[in-house]
N, C-alpha and C positions, 0 to 999 in steps of 0.2 A: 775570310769569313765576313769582312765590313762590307765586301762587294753583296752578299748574301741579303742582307736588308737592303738594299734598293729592287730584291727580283719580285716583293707582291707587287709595290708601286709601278716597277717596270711593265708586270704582265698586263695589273689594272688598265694600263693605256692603253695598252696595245687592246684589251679586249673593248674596250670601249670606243677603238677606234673601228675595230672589225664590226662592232654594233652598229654605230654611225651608217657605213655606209651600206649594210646589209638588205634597208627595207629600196634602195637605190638599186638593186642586183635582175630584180623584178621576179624573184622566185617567192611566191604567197604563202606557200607555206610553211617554208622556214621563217618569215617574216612574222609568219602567226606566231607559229613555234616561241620563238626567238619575244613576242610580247606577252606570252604569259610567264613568260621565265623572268621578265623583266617584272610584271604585275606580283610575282609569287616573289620576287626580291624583295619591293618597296613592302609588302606585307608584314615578311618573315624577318626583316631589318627593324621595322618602326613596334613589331610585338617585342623582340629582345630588347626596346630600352626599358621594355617595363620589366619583362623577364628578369633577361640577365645580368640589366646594371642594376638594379631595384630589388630584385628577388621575389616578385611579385607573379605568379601564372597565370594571366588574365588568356585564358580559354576561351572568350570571348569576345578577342581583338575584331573577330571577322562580322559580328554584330555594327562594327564602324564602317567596313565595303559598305553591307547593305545598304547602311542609312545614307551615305554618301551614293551610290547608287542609284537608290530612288528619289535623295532631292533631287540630284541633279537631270535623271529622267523628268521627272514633274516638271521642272519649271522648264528644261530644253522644250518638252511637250505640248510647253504653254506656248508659246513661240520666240523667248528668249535665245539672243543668242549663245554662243558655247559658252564664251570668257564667263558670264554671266552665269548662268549653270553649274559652272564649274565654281565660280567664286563661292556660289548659294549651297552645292554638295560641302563645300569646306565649315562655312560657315555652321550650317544645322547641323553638320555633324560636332563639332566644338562645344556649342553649345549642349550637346544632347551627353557629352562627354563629361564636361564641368557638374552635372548637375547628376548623374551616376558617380564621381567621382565621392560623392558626401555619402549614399549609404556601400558602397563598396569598399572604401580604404576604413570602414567601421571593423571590418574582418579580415584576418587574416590566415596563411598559409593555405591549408586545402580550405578552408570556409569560402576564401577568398575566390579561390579557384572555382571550385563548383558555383557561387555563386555568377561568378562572373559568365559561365558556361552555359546558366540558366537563360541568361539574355537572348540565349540564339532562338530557344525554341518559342521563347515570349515573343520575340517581332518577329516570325513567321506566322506564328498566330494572328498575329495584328495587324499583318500584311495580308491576310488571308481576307480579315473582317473589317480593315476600313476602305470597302469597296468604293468610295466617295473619292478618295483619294490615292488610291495605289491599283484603282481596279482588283483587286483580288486574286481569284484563281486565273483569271486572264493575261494579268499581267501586263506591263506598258509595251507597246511596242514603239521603238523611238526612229523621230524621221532617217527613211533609207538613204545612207549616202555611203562611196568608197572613203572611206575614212582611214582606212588600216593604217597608210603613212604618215600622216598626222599624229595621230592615234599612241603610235610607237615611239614616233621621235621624243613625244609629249613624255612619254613612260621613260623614255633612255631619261631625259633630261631630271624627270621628278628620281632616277635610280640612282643616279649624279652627287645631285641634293641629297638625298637620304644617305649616301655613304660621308659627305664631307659632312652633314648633321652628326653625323656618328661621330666621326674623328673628332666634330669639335665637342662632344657630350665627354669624349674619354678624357682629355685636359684640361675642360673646363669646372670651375667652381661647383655650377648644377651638377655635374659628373661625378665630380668628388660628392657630391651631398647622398646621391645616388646609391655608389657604392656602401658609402657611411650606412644607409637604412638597410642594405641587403645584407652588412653584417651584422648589426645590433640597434634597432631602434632607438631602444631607451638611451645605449650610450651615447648614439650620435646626438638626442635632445640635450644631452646632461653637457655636450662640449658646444653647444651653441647652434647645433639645425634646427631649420625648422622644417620639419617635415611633413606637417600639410599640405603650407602652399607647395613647396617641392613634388609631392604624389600628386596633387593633381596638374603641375604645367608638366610631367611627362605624361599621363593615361591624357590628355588634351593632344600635346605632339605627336604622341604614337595616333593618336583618331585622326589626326590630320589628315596624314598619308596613308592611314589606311583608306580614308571618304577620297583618296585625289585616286587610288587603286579601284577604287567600284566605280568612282565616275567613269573614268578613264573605257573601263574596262566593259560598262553598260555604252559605252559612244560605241565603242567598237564592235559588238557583237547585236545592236540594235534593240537588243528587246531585252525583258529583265523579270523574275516573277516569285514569288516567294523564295521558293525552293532553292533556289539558281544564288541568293543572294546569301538567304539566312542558313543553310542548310549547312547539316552537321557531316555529310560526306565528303563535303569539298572545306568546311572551315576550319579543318585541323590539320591540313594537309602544309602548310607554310611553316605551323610551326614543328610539325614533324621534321620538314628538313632542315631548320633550323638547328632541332636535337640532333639530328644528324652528324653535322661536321661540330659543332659545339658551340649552344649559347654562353653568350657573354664572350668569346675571343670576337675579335677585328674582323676577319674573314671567315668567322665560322657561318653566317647565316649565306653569304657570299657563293663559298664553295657548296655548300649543302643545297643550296639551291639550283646549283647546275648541275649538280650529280644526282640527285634522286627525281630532278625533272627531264634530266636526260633519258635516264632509266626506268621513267614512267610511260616515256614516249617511246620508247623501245619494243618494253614490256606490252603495249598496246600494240603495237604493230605487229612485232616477232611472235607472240604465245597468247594463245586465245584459249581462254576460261582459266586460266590461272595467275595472271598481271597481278589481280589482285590480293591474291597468297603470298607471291613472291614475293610482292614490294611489300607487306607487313612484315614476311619472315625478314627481312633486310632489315628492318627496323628492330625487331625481337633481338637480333643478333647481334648490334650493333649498341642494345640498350644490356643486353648481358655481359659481351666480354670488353667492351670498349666503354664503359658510361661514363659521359660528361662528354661525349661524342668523340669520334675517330681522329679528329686532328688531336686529341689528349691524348693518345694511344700511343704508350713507350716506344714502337716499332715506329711511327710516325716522328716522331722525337727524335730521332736517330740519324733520321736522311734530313742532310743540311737544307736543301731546297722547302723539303715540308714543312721542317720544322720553323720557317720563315713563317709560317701561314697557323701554325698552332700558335706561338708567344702568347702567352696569358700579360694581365694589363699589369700585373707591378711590372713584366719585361720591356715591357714599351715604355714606360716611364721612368725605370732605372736607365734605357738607355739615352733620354731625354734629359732627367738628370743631369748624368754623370757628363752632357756635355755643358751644361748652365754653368754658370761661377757661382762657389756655394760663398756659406758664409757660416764659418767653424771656429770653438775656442772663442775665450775671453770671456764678457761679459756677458748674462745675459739680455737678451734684448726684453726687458721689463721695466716697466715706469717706479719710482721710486716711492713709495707710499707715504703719508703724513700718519703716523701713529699719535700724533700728542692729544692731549683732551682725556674728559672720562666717559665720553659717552660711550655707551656699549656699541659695537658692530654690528653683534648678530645675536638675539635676546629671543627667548622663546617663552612666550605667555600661557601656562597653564594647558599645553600640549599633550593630548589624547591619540593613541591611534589603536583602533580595535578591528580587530580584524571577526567577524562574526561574535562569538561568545569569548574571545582570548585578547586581554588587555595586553597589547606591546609595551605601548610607552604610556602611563600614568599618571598625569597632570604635574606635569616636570615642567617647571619654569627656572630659568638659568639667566645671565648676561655676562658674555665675555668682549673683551674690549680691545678695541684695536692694535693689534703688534703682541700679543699675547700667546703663547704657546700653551691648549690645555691637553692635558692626558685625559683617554675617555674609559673606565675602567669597568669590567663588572662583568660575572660568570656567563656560561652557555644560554641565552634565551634571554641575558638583562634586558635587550632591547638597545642596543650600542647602535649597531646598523642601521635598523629601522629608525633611530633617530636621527642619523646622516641621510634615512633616505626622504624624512619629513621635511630637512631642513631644502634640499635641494630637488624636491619636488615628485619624485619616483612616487612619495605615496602624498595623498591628499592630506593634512590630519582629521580626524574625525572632530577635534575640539582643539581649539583653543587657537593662538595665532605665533605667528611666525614673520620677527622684522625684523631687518637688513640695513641697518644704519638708518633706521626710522622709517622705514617702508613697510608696511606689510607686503610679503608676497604672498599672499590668497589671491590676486589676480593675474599674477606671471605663471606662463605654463616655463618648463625646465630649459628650454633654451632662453626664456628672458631671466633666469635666474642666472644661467651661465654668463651671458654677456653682460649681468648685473653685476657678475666680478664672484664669482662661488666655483671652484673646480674641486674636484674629488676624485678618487681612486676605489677600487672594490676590491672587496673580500679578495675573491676570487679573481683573479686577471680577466679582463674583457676587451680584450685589443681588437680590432679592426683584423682579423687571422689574416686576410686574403690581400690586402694591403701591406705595403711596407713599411719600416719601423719609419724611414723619415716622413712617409703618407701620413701615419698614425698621427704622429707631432704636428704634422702640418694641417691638418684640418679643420681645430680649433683654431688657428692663426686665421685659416679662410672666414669664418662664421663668428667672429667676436665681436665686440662691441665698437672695433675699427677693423673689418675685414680687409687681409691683404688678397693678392692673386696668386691665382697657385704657383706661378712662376716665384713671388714675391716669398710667399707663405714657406715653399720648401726648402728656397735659399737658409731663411730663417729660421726653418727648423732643424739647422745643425748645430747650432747651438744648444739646443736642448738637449739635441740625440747626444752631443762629446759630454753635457754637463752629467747625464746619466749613465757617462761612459760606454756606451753601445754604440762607439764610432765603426769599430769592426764589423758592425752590423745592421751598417745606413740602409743597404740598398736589398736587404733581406727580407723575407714577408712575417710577418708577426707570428702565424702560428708553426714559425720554423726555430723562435727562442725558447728558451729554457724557462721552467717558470720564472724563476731570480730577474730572468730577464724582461720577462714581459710586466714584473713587479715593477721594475725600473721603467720600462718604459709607459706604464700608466702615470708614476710617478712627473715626467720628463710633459707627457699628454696634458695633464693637469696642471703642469705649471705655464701652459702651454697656452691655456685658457687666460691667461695675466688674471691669476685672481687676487681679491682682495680678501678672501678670506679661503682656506685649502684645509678642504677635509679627507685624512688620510685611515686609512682603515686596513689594516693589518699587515701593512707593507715589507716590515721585517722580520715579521716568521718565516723560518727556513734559510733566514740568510747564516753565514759564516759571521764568528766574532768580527771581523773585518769589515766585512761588507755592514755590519749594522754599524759600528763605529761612525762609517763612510756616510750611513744615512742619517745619523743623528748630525753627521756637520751642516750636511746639505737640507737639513728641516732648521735651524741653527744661524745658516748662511742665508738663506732665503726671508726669514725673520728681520735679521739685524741689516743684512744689506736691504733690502726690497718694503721691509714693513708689512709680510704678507702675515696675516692672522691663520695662525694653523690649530688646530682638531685634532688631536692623533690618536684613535684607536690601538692600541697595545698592549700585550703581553709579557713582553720581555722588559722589567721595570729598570734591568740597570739602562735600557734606554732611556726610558722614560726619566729617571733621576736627571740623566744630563743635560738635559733640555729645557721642560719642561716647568711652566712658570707656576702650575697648579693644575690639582687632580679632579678630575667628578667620576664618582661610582656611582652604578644604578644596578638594582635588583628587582628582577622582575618588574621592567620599564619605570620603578620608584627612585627619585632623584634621595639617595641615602647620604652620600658624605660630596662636600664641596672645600677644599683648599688646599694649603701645600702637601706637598706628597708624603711628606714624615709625617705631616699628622692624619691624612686617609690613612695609610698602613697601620697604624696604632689605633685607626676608629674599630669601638667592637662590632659594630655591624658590618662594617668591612669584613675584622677578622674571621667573625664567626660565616659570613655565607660566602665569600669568594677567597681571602688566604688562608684560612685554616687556624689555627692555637699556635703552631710552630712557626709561621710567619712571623717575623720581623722588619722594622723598618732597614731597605738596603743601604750596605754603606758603599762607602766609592772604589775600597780594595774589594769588598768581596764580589764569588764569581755572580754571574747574571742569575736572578730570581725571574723564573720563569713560570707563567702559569700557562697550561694549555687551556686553550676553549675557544670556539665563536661561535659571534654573537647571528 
């Protein structure tokens, strides 16, 4: 089965060796053949970085041919040589990429999509009407020359490039960033991405090669004209075969593109007036009982050889992994903190947060002080979360401020608050599903306020992954654990971050007596060894007693009661609206006092 993973790299050569010397054979029309399959590669490769490492469906990748297409006609036209031409389709289109990248990455999902799709029929239009400069309905006609062999070699070498850019997209840092955003936006800001300049240097790299595919592909065929460039019949077609064998795998854009352009050219030759029923019904059928494209398909799974060519990216990077030397057990690798002093860490000045006509958080002003452990307490709707999610940037506050060992951050967006030393956990588990638990951990190591390499960063996130005891379950993908365990592993993410202050939010419901024992050592252990200032949102108070250096209850986003835990339990405003008349302060034999709710 080891011999099995050298057969894509194996064939790769070989076809690329057959390519080489194919346009040398002096048969034209395979050679043609053979350069739009090559043109439809670089397309439907440099669309899935934004697709399917990103999760982004930019539908109007093929608005980058054109423009690349017609500068580089223009100024060939003008009487520039090629290199030139060619350098100046790279160039306008980059620039014309950078500067859509500001209102398109404004939207997202189908907004995103449609919008993006809108572009096509906008520069056709405009191709149409700035006869000054693109000729219009006429179109360029660009100087005649046998160019095919050039042309093609040009194309193998730009197919080349575009596969080894990929490879090095899937292991590199940007890559990891990538992923991060296609599973969860917010959380990858909240562990230190930054995910602007990130979306826009990949819709930039994907324009690239898409503007080197229109050049390319305008030298060769001579002439160039609205339709041909901008048009909606030919610009969906790369990434249909890309859905095809399956974005986002290694070789899905690869194989999808030799088989549905083989099968194009078929269909054209073999069956006249119905090519193009057939090749949609192919697609219709292949998006019903196969979706996520045929190399996903269990029967494909099955045969060793294919299955070589399906491996999704935690496969490739477990198997990457598991040959690196890790680095597991002991200590963690975290800086040791200075807790001494009174000044506060993290203070919140008269903090508001409203959400149209409904007060969340109340002009709550609190200071808690470095090396501190506080319980965050208070019923269904107090505003507990919403206030972890003011403090670390998810929401704006409407009033008031928010400082960080004498910072304000009103001007840090969530990744400079993550690298500012702030890590957190949610409600609800929000892991990275599609990534692995050590990916998970290792992310934040990549994007912190001393960024390792991912080589660097995953070695190191084994320590995290044993201290959260999910050694069993290094090279797993996150949304194959349990909850308990994905709790853990936010918990492991978060620490992961080296914060200087860790807000936890409801980590221990649902564990067994055991496993919360187990969590209150390690909120406890990370305090007293590390000096890290913990937050802990919870329920379960006989946790809370054991830790826990002082309580704050809030009702109805109002900062109600603030100090030791015996005495919150015994406050009557505590009693009366979150424990009840029958509540009592807990003692240390009895069983755990539980309150359900969240916030």
């Amino acid at each position: 089965m080891k011999g099995l993973h050298r057969l894509p790299p194996l064939l790769g050569l070989g076809l690329v060796a057959a390519l080489l010397v194919l346009p040398f054979s002096g048969n034209a029309y395979l050679t043609t053949f053979a350069f739009t399959v090559l043109i439809a590669y670089i397309l439907g490769q440099s669309w899935d970085w934004v697709a399917g490492e990103m999760g982004y469906v930019n539908l109007g990748h093929y608005a980058f041919y054109g423009i690349g297409a017609y500068a580089f006609a223009i100024v060939l036209v003008g009487g520039s040589p090629f290199w030139l031409a060619f350098v100046a389709a790279l160039g306008v289109t980059a620039v014309a990429a950078r500067l859509l990248a500001v209102p398109l990455f404004r939207l997202h999902g189908d907004y995103f999509a449609f919008a993006s799709l809108a572009l096509l029929p906008l520069l056709e239009v405009l191709a149409y009407n700035l006869t000054p400069i693109t000729r219009g309905a006429d179109g360029i006609v660009l100087p005649v020359a046998q160019v095919l062999q050039p042309a093609y070699l040009i194309a193998l070498a730009v197919c080349v490039v575009t596969f080894v850019v990929t490879l090095r997209i899937h292991g590199a840092r940007f890559g990891y960033a990538l992923k991060s955003i296609r599973n969860d936006e917010q959380v990858a800001e909240t562990v230190g991405v930054r995910i602007a300049p990130v979306k826009r240097r990949v819709l930039v790299l994907s324009s690239l090669f898409g503007a080197a595919a229109g050049a390319l592909q305008a030298w060769q065929m001579s002439y160039i004209d609205p339709a041909t460039v901008f048009g909606l019949n030919v610009a969906l077609a790369p990434i249909a075969m890309v859905l095809f064998a399956g974005s986002g795998l290694r070789y899905g854009p690869l194989i999808g593109v030799l088989l549905l352009a083989s099968m194009q050219q078929w269909l054209l030759v073999s069956v006249k007036g119905f090519q193009a029923t057939l090749y949609g019904a192919t697609l219709l059928l292949i998006g019903r009982f196969m979706p996520g494209g045929f190399l996903r398909a269990k029967w494909v799974r099955r045969v060793p050889g294919l299955a070589e060519f399906g491996r999704e990216h935690h496969e490739h990077a477990t198997a990457s992994a598991m040959q690196a030397p890790g680095q597991a057990g002991g200590e963690l690798p975290l800086p040791t903190l200075q807790v001494a002093g009174e000044r506060p860490l993290i203070e919140l000045q008269g903090v508001r947060m409203q959400f149209g006509g409904n007060v969340a958080v109340n002009d709550v002003s609190l200071s808690i002080r470095a090396g501190e452990i506080v319980g965050l307490i208070g019923p269904n709707g107090s505003g507990k979360t919403t206030l972890f999610n003011c403090i670390s940037r998810v929401y704006t506050p409407t009033a008031g401020r928010v400082l960080f060992d004498g910072q304000d951050l009103a001007d840090l967006g969530r990744d400079g608050i993550a690298r500012l030393g702030v890590g957190r956990t949610y409600q609800i588990p929000r892991p990275f599903s599609d990534l692995t638990v050590q990916e998970n951990i290792a992310i934040p190591l990549m994007f912190g306020a001393n960024p390792l390499s991912p080589r660097d960063a995953l070695r190191e996130a084994r320590a995290f992954v044993d201290y959260a005891e999910l050694g069993p379950r290094l090279y797993d993908r996150a949304d194959a654990l349990s909850v308990q365990e994905k709790k853990a592993l936010e918990f492991a993410r978060a620490l992961a971050c080296r914060p200087r202050l860790l807000l936890v939010d409801e980590v221990a419901s649902g564990l067994t007596p055991a496993e919360v024992r187990r969590f209150v050592e390690h909120i406890r252990h990370v305090r007293d060894r590390y000096g890290i200032t913990v937050i802990w949102v919870e329920h379960i108070f006989s946790a809370l007693e054991q830790v826990v250096d002082r309580v704050i209850a809030l009702e109805q986003g109002v900062l109600i009661a603030d100090g030791p835990l015996d005495a919150v339990v015994r406050n009557e405003r505590v009693l009366a609206t979150y424990l009840g008349a029958a509540a009592t302060a807990p003692q240390a034999s009895a069983p755990p006092l539980l309150i359900r709710g969240v916030a």
